[in-house]
KOLMAR-455811 format. One record per atom (N, C-alpha, C): residue in three letters; y negated, z, x. Coordinates in steps of 0.2 Angstrom, whole numbers, plus 5000, padded with zeros to 4 digits. Layout:
AlaYZX/...
% end
This chain:
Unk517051594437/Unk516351614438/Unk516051554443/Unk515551524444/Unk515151484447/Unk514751514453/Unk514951474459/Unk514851484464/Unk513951484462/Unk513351514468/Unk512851504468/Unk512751424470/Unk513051394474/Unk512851314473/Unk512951284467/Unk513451284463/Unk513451254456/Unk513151274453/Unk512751344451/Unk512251394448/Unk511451324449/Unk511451324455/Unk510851304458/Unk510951234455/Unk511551184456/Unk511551104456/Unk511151124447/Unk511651174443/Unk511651154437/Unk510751184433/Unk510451224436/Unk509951234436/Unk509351184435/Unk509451154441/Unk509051094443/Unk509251024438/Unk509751034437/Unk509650994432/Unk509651004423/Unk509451054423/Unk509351094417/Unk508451074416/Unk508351084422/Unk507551074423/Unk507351004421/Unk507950974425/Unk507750874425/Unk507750874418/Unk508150904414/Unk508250864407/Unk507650904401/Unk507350954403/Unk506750994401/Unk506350934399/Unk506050894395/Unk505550864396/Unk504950884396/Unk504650934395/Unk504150984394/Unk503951014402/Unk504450984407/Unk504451024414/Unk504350944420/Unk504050974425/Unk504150944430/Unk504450964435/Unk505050934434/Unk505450984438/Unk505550964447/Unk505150894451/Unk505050884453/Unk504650944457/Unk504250964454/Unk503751004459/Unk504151084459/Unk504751094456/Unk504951164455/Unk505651174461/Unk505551214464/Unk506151234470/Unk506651274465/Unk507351284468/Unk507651324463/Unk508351364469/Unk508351414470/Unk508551464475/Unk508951504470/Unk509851524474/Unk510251554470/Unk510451604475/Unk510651664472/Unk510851724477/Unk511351764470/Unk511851764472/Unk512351814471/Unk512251814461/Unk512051734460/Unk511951744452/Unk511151734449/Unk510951774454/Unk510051774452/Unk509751704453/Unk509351674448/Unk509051604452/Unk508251644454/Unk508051594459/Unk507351604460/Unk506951534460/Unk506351524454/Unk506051494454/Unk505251474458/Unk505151454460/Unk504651444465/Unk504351374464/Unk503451364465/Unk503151304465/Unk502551294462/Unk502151244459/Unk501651244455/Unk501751204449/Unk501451234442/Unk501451194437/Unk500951204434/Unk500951154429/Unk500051154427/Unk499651184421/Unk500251224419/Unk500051264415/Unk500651324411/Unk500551354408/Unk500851424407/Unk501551394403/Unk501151364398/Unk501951324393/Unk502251304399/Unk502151254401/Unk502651244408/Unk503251284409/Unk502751354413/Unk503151404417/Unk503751414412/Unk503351434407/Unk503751484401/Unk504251414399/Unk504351364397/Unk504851284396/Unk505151314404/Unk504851324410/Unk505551314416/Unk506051394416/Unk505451434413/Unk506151504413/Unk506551504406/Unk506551484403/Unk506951464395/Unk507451404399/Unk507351354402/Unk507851324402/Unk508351344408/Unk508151384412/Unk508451414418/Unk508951464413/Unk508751484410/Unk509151554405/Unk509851524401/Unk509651454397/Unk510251424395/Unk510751394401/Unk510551414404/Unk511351384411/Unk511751444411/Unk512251434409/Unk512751484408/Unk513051514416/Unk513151564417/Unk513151584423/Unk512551624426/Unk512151634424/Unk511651644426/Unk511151714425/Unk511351784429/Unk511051844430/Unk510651864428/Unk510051814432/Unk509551844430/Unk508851794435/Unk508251794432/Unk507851734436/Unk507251794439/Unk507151774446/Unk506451774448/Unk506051714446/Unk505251754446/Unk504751684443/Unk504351694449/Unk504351624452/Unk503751634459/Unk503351554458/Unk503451514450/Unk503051494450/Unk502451514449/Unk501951464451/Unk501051474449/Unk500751434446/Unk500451474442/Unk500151414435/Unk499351394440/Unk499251324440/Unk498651304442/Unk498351234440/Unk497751284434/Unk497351244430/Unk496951184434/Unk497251104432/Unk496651064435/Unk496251064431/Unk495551044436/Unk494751034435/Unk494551014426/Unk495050954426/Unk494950914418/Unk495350964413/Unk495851014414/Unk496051064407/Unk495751124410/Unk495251134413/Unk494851214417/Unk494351234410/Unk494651314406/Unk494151324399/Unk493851374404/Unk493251414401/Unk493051474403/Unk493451534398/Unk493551584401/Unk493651624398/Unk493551654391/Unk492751634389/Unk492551634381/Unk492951574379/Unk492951514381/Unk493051464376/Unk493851474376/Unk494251504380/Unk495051524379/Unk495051554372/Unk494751614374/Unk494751674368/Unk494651664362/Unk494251594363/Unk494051584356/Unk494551544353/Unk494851504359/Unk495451444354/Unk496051504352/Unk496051554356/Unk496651614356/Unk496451644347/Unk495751654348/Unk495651694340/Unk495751654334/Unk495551574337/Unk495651534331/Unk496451514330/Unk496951504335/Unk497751504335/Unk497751564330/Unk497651624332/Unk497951684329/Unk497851674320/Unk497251674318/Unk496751654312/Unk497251604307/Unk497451554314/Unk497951494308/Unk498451524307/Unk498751554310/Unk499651584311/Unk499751604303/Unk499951594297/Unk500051624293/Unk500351684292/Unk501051694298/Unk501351754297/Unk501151814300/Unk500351824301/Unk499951864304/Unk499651874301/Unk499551954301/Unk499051984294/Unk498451974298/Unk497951984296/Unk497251954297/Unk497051994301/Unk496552014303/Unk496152054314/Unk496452114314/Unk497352104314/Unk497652134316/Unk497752144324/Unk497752074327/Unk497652084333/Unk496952094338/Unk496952114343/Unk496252094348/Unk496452054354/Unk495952014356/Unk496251984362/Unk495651994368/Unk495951984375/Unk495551994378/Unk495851944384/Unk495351924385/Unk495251844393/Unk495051864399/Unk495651864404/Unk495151884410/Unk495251834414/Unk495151784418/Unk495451734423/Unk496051694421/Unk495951684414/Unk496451634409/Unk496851684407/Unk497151754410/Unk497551794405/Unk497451814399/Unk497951804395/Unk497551834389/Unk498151874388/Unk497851954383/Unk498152004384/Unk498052014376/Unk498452024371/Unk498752034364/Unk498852104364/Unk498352114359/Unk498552234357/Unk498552224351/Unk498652264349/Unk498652284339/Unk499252324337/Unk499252294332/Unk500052304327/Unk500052264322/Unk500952274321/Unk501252204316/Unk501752254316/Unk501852244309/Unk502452264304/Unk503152234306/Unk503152194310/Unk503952154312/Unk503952124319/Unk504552124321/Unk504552114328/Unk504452034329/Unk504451984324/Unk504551904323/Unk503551874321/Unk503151934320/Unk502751934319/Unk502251944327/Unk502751984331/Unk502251984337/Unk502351954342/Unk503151934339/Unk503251854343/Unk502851784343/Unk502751794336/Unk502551724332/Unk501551734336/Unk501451794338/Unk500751774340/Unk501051774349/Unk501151784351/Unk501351744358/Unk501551674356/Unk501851644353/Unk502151584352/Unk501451544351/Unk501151524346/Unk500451514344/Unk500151514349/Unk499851554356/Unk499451534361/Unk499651514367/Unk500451524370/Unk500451504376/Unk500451444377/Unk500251394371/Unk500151334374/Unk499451284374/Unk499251364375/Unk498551314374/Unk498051314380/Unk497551254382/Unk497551244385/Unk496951294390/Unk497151284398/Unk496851354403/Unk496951404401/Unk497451424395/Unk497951504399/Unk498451494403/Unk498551524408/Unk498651554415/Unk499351594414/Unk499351644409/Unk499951684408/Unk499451714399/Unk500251764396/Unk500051794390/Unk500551894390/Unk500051904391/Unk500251994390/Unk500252014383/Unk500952024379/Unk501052034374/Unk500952104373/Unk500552144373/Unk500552234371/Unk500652234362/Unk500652194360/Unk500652224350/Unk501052274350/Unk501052314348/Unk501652364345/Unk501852354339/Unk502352364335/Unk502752384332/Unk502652424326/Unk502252424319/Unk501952504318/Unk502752494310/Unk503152544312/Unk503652564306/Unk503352544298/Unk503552514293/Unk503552494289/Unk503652564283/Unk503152574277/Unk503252624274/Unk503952634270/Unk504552614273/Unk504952634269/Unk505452674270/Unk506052714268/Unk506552734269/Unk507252704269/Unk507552704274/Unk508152654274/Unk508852704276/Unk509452704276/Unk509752764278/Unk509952714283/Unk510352764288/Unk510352724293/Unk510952694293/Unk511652734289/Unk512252704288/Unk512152644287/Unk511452604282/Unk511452554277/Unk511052464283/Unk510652554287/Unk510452484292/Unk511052454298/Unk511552504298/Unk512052474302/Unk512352434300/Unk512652434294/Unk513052394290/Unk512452324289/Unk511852324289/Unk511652254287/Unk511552224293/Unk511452244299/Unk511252224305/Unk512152194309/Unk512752234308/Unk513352224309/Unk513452154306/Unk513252144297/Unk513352084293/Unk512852024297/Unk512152024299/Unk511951974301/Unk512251974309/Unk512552014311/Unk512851964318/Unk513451944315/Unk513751934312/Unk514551894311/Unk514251834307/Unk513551834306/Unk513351784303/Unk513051734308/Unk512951754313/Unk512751714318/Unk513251664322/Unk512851644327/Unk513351594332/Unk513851644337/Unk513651694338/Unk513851724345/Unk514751734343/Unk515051704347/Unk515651674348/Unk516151754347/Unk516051824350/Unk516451864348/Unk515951944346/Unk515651914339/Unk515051954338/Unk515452044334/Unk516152034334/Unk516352084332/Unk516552144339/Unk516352114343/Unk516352144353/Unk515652194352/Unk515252154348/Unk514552204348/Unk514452264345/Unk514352334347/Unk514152374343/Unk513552414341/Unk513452414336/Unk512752454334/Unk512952514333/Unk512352544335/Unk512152634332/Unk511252644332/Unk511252674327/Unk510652674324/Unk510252764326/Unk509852784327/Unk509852834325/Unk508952844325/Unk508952854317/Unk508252844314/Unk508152774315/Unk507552754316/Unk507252684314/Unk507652644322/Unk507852664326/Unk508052644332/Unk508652634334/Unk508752554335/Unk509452524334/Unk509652504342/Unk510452524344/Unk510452514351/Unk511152474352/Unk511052404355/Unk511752364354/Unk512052354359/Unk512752374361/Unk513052374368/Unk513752334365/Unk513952324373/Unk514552264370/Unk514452214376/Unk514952174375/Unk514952084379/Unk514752054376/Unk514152004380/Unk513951944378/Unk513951884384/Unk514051834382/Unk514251794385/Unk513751734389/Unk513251734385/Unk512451704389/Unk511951724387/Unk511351704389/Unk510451734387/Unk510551714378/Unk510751654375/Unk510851624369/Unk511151684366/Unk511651734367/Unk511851754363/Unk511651844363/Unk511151824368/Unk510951904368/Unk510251904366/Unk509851834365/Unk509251844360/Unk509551834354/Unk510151794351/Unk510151804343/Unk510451874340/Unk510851904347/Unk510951974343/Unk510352004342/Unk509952024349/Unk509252054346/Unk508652034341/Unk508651964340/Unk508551944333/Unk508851984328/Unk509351974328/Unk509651994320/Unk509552064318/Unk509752104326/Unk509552164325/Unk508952184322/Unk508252144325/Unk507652164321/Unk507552124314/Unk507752104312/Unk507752084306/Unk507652134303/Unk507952194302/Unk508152244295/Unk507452274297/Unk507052284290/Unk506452304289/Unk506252394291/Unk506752414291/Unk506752464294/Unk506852504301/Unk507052434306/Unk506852434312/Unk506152424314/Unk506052494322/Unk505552464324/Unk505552444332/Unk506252494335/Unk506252464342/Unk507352454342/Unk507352424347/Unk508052394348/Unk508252394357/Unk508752434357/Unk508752444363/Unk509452414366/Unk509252364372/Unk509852324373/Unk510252354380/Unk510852374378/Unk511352394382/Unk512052344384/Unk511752294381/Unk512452234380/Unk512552204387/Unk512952184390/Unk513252174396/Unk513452084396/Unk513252054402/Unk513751994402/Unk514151964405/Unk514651944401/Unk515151914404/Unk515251854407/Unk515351844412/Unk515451774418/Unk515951744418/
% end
């Protein structure tokens, strides 16, 4: 296990290697495995590039975010002109059914409601806007609306089982599923953030999920 100094040394330089990040202006504080992020960046992709890179340092708990996103003068939108590049992002997204979503702008947040049939689908519409330019933050509310079909649940356990052995995750036969109706709940050992997002991916995969509940534990 890594001491909170090697946590931090290796932290900060996860940041350095980010090209996406200035990792000069970002402080980086370790306690008992948690990092804590702190500072000003210049914009929300930023924040979101410095906690993605914090999360692939192996060792690592769990993060506080106390950066602050703060828009300069030359990238400052109004509110309308956000929403509108927000509704024009969403419009081009292909894997987006059409004024499925609504967006609302308040002081550069933009806030995402509706529904989508797939959980890749309400990701893909967060992904699309948090880099565009004077959003502040992105509150993802889409829900989930179940998919008209039947699936037995034996069949979604057995598919979702097949897609982690398919994966990277080094001892994906550690991970258990159980299903019960549309709602799939995976507990077990995983080993970093990397392997705990591609199990929850795989899991939503099966068309017949609509929520995935993570009880998976990590190992240090």
């Amino acid at each position: 296990m890594k001491t909170d100094s090697q946590l931090q040394h290796d932290v900060s330089a996860e940041l350095q290697w980010e090209p996406a990040v200035h990792a000069t202006r970002i402080g980086v504080e370790v306690k008992d495995g948690v990092v804590t992020l702190a500072g000003q960046v210049d914009s929300y992709g930023e924040k979101w590039s410095a906690e993605q890179a914090a999360l692939r340092v192996s060792g690592v708990k769990a993060i506080a975010i106390g950066l602050k996103v703060h828009v300069s003068s030359p990238r400052q939108r109004t509110d309308a002109d956000i929403a509108q590049a927000v509704r024009n992002a969403l419009d081009w997204t292909s894997t987006l059914p059409a004024d499925a979503i609504a967006v609302i702008v308040e002081g550069g947040l933009v806030t995402l409601s509706g529904s989508v049939g797939w959980q890749y689908q309400r990701l893909a519409a967060s992904n699309s806007v948090r880099h565009l330019m004077g959003v502040t933050g992105v509150s993802n509310q889409i829900t989930i609306t179940p998919l008209e079909i039947t699936v037995e649940s034996a069949l979604i356990k057995s598919d979702i089982e097949a897609a982690l052995k398919r994966t990277s995750i080094a001892d994906a036969n550690n991970i258990a599923v159980a299903v019960k109706g549309s709602v799939v709940t995976l507990s077990g050992i995983i080993h970093n953030w990397d392997e705990r997002d591609t199990a929850t991916y795989a899991a939503w995969g099966n068309p017949g999920v609509y929520n995935v509940v993570d009880h998976m534990t990590m190992a240090y």
